[in-house]
N, C-alpha and C positions, 0 to 999 in steps of 0.2 A: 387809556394806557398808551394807545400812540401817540396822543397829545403828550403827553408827560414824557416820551420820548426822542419829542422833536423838542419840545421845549430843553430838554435837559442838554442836548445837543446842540442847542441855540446860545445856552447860555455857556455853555464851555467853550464857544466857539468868541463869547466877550458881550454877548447880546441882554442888556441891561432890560430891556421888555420883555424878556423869557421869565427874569429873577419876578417881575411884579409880576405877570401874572400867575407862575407858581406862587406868589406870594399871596394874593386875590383868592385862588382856586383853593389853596388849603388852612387858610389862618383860620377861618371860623371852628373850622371842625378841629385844630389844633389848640385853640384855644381853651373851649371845651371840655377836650381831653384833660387842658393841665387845670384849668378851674377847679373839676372835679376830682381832681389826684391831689393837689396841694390845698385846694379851702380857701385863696386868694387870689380876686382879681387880677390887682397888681403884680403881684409874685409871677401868676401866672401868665401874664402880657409879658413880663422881664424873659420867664422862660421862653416862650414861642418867638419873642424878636434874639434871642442869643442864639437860637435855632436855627433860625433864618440868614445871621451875617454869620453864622458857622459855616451853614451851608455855603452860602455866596464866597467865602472866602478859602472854600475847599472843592469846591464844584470843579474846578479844572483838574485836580491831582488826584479826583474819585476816582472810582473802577466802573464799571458797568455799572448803574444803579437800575434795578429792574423792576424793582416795584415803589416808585418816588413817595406814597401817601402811605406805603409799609415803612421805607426810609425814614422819613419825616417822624413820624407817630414814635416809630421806638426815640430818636432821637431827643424826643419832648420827654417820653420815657424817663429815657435817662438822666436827663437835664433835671426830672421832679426826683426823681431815688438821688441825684447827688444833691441836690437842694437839701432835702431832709436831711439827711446822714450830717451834712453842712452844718445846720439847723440842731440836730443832737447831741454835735461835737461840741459845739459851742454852748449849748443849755438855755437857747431859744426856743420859744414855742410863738406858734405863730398863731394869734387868740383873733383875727380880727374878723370881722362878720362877712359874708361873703357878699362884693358889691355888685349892682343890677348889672344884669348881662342884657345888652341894647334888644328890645324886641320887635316886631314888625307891627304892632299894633298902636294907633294911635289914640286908643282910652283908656284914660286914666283910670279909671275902676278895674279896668282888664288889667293894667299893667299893675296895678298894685297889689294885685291879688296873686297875680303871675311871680312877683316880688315875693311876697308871705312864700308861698310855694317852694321857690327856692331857694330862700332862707332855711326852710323847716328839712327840706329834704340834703342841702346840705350840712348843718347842724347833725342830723342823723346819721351821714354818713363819714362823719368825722368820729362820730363811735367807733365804727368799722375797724378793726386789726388792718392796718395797709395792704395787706396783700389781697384780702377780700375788698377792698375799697377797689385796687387796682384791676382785679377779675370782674368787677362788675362793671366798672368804667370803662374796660376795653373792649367788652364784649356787647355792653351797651349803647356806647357815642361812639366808641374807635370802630365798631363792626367788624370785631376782627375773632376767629372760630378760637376754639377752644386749643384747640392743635398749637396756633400759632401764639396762643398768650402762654402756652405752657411754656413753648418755645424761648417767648423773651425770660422768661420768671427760670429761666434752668430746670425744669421742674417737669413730673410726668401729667400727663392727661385729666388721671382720675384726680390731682388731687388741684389740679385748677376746676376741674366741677365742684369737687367740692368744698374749696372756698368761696365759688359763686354760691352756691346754695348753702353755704351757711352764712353768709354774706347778705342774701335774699332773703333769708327768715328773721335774721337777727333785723334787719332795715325793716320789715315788715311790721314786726314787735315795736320798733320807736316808734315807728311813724304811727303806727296804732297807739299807743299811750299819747302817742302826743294829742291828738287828734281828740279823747278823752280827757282830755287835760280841761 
């Protein structure tokens, strides 16, 4: 937090190693985020770098920003809900498989398995109604409580639990047929 502090400070002050290493520190877990909210790599790489020279290009005229990886995250947020709406306007659907997300392992058996994996788990959660997709992805890769995804969604408490949890049965039910398949 006080890194993100100084950094933030660094870089309004014009400090071009502030932006990369904010950029370092949170791409992965923003990435992530939008993979799993939109269903595509690329889509989702476009999201997180328009993010990113949004920020850099507004980072001096902000206000206090106090919690930079809450910043960020809604920001991606937003970027994936105006994508889609974008996306519905137009009467695109965006059909294409979701591609390998880089892993730390270097066998080929693990990685390709690891592959099937999240292929199948997100196929599944492209079933999801969006809002339950989004309750699950935030509270599952964004680590962010319940309180705070109600927050972003305009919405009360009880009923982002209970989009996770019908969210988490319904993904349960696919991923079990699938798996019988």
């Amino acid at each position: 937090m006080i890194e993100d502090k100084q950094l933030i400070w660094r870089l309004k002050k014009g400090d071009q190693v502030a932006l990369r290493r904010i950029y370092e520190k949170y791409k992965n877990d923003l990435l992530k985020l939008a993979v799993f909210l939109i269903n595509n790599a690329e889509t989702a790489e476009d999201i997180v770098q328009e993010v990113f020279v949004s920020f850099a290009q507004t980072a001096g005229t902000k206000g206090a920003i106090w919690n930079l990886k809450g910043y960020l995250t809604t920001s991606v947020i937003n970027q994936v809900r105006n994508r889609i709406r974008d996306e519905k306007r137009h009467n695109t659907a965006l059909q294409e498989d979701l591609e390998t997300i880089a892993t730390e392992t270097n066998r080929p058996e693990r990685w390709a398995m690891l592959n099937e994996q999240i292929k199948l788990l997100s196929r599944a959660m492209t079933q999801l109604p969006y809002e339950q997709r989004e309750v699950i992805t935030l509270y599952m890769q964004g680590g962010l409580t319940f309180r705070k995804i109600a927050k972003l969604q305009k919405t009360n408490v009880g009923t982002v639990q209970g989009r996770y949890r019908y969210g988490m049965d319904k993904l349960r039910r696919l991923l079990i047929s699938e798996v019988e398949k």
